[in-house]
N, C-alpha and C positions, 0 to 999 in steps of 0.2 A: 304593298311593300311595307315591309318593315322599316324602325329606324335606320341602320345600319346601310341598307340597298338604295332606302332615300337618301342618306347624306352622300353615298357614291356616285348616285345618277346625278342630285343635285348639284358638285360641283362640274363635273362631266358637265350639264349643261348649262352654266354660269361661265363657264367656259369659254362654251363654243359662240353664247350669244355676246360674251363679250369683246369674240376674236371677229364677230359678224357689225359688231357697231364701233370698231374702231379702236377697242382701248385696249392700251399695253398693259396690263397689269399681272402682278403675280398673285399666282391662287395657294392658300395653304390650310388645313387645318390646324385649331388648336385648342385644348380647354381655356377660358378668360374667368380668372377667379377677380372677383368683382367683392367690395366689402357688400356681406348681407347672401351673395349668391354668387355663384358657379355654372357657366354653361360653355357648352360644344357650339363651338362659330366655324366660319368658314372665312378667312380675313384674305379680304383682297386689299392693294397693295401696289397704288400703279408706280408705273416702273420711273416716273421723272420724282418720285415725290417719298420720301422718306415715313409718312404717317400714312396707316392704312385704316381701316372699317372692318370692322367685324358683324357679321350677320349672325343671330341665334337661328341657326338650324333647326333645333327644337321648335321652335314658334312657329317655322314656314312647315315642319312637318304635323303639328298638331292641325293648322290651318288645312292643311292635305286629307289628315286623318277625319278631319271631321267633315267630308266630302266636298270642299272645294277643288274644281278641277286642278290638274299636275301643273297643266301649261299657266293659267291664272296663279297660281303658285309663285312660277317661275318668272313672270312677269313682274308681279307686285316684287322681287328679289331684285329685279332689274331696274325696278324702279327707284327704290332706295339707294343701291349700289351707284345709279347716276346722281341722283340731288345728294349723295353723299360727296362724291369725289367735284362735284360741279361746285356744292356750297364749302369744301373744307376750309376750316381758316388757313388764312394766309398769316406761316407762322415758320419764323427759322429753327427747324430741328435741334439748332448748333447751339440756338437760348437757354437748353435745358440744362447745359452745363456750367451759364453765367448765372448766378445766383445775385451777384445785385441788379440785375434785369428781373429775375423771376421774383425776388421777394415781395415786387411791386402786385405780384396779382396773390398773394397768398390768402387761402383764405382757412376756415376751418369749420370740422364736420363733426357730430356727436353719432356713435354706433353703437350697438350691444356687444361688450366686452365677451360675454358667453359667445353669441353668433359667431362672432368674428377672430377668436381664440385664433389660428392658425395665420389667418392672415396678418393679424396684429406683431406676430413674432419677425416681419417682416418691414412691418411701418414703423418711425418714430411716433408714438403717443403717449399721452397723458390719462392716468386714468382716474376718473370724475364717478366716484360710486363704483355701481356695476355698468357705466356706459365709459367709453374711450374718447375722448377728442385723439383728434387724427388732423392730417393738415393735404390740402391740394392746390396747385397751382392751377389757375382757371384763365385759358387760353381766350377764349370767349365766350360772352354770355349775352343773346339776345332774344326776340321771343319767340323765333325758331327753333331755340335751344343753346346747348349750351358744350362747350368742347373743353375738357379739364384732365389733369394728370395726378394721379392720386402720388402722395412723394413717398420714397418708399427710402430704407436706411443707405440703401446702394444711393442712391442717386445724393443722400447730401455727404457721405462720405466722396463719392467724387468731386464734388463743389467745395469739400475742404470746410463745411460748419456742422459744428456737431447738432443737437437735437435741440438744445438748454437755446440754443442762439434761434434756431428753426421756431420754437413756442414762441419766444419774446417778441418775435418781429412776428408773427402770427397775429399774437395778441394786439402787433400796434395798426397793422394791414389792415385786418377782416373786418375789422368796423367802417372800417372807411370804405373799404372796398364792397361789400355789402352790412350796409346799416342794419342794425336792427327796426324793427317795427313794432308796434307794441295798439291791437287794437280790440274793442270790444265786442263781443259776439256778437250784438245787433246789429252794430255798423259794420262785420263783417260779411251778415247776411243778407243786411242791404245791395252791399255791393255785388254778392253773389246773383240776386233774385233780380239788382234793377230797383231802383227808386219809387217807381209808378208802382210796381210788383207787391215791394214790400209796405208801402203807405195804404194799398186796397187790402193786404193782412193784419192791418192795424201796430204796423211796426215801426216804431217813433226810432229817434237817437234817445238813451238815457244819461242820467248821471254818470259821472266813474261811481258815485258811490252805490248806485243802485244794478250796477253791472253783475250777473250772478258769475260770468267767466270772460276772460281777455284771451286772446291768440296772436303767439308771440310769432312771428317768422321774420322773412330777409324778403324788398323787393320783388324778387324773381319766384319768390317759393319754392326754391331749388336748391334742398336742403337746409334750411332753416332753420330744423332744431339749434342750428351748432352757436346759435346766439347765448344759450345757455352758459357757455362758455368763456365769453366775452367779458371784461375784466369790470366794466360796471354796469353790467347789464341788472344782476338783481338787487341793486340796490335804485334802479332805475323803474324795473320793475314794482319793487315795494312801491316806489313813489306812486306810480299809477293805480297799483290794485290797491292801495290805502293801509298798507303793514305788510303781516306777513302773508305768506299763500305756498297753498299747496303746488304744484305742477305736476303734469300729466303731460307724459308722450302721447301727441296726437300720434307723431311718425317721425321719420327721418325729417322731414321737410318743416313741421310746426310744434309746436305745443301747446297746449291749453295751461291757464294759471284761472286758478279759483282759491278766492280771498276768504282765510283762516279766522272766519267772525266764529267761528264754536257750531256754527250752521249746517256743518258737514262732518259726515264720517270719516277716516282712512276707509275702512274695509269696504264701504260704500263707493268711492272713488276706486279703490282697486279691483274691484268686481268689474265696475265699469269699462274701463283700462283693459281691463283680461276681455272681455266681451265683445269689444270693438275689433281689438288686433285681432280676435278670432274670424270673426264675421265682417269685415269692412275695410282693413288693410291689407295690400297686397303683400305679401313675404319678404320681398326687397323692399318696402317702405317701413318696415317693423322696426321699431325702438327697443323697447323693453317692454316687460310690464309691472316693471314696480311704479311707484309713486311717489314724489319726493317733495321735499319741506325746507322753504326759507325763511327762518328767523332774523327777521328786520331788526330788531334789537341789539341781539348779538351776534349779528352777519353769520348766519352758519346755514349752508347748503347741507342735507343730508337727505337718506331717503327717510319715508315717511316713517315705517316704523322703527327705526331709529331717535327718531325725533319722538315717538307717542313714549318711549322708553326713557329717552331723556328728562320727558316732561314728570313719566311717575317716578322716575329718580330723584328729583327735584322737588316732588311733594311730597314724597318718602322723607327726604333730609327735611324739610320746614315741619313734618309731624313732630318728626324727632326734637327738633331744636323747641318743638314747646312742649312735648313732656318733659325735657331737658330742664327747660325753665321752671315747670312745677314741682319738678322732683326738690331742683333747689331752693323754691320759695318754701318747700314745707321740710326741707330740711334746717332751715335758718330759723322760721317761726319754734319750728321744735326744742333745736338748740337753746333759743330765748327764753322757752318756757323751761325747759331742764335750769338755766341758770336763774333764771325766780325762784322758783322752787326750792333751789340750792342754799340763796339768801335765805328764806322763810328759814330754813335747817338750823340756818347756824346759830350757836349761844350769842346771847345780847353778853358786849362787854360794861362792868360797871362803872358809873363813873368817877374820875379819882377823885381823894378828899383834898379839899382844900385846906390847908395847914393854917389852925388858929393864929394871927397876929399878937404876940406880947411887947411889953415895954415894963423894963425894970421889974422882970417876974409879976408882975400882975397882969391878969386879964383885961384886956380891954373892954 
């Protein structure tokens, strides 16, 4: 079968197995434009309950295509479809249009402004470089997952707040509602490897000052980058990595920061960056692949090479300011010696006679 003959039989028999186990629900197709990616679902929909599921099609037919049996297929379809509608939150539809209920779970996400071009012309966001903050309300989040509503300009024009009120209370939410995390690479991959794991690789805790990179996420790791965004997070960050630091999209979910000692390249870092997302990140977990740069000193987020341009702009004006200075110390020494010179020139005056003293015409 091709695509098109399998999405037909497949909901045909999503169907019929779902009219054979009891459940009412409504079956429909539709494209689900998601930020990052776009796929053809098949959204069921039961009939007591206002929020439905979406199945990517695509996936159960690649799964198909790549010789797993039709009915094994349809099965595994079945199977999701139930622990979807069995675990959904329990959640009033009706909340979505009280906004001092929702603003309590606001949280917020960082995207690639390029990817996400279309769909952005739809959300309220901020744009931070070439990446977006965006904002979602997040119904729930445990470590079966998590059930969230991306807010789109319809939904707060119905609630009556515009965009400027949606960031501010974002920005006062998301931290509290998922903290930022800020840890270093080795204790990151302690905890990945296990304790026992990583002390028979000879993998200690280190300093912060000897850390070559930190990873920044949220709790859940469930979208994470968006801490970037967070109102004192890089000044928080400086404090950890010990100044300034470059950053690096891991992905949607994390970031890497590695500390600005002179020890590192840009282009070396963005090589990097390109090499991963190519080879190692899934397409929906994609960030960007630029690189960017916070100066601690003079609080300035930008991307990297902005910042390597700022900094020869910066040494270009201190050149200047000291030929500036030499120009002037040898044009003052010179003036000095033109006005010596000048003196030597001139005629000596003589000096006046002193008028003889008399008394009674004689000389004294």
């Amino acid at each position: 079968m091709d695509f098109e003959n399998f999405k037909e039989k497949f909901m045909e028999d999503i169907k019929e197995r779902l009219e054979d186990a009891g459940i009412d629900a409504k079956i429909t197709t539709n494209t689900v434009k998601k930020l990052n990616e776009s796929y053809e679902a098949v959204t069921i929909t039961p009939n007591d309950s206002n929020l439905g599921m979406n199945l990517p099609v695509e996936k159960f037919f690649e799964a198909y295509d790549d010789g797993r049996p039709y009915d094994e297929v349809i099965d595994k379809a079945m199977e999701v479809i139930e622990n979807g509608i069995n675990e959904r939150p329990d959640f009033n539809i009706d909340d979505l249009t009280d906004y001092s209920k929702m603003k309590e779970t606001l949280a917020m996400e960082v995207v690639s402004a390029e990817a996400n071009k279309e769909m952005l012309e739809t959300v309220p966001h901020k744009m931070m470089e070439d990446m977006a903050v965006v904002y979602r309300f997040v119904l729930s989040s445990d470590e079966d997952g998590r059930a969230s509503v991306l807010v789109t300009n319809q939904m707060i024009e119905n609630m009556g707040i515009t965009a400027e009120q949606l960031h501010a209370d974002a920005m006062e939410n998301a931290p509290q509602l998922k903290p930022a995390e800020i840890k270093g690479m080795t204790e990151v991959l302690a905890e990945l490897m296990g304790v026992e794991q990583a002390e028979m690789m000879g993998m200690v805790p280190v300093a912060p000052e000897d850390e070559q990179m930190f990873v920044a996420s949220v709790p859940d790791k469930v979208h994470g980058a968006g801490v970037i965004a967070y109102q004192d997070f890089m000044d928080q960050a400086a404090e950890r990595v010990g100044g300034d630091f470059f950053i690096l999209p891991s992905s949607i979910h994390e970031i890497l920061l590695v500390p600005d000692d002179g020890n590192v390249k840009l282009q070396d870092l963005e090589a990097m960056v390109k090499e991963v997302n190519a080879t190692q990140v899934a397409p929906q977990d994609k960030l960007t692949d630029s690189v960017y740069h916070y100066d601690s000193k003079e609080k300035i987020f930008e991307l990297g090479e902005k910042f390597v341009a700022r900094q020869a702009e910066k040494e270009a004006e201190k050149s200047a300011e000291k030929d500036t200075e030499k120009s002037d110390k040898g044009s003052l020494l010179g003036e000095l010696k033109a006005k010596k010179e000048e003196v030597k020139k001139a005629p000596k005056k003589e000096p006046a006679n002193k008028g003889t003293k008399t008394k009674g015409g004689d000389a004294l």
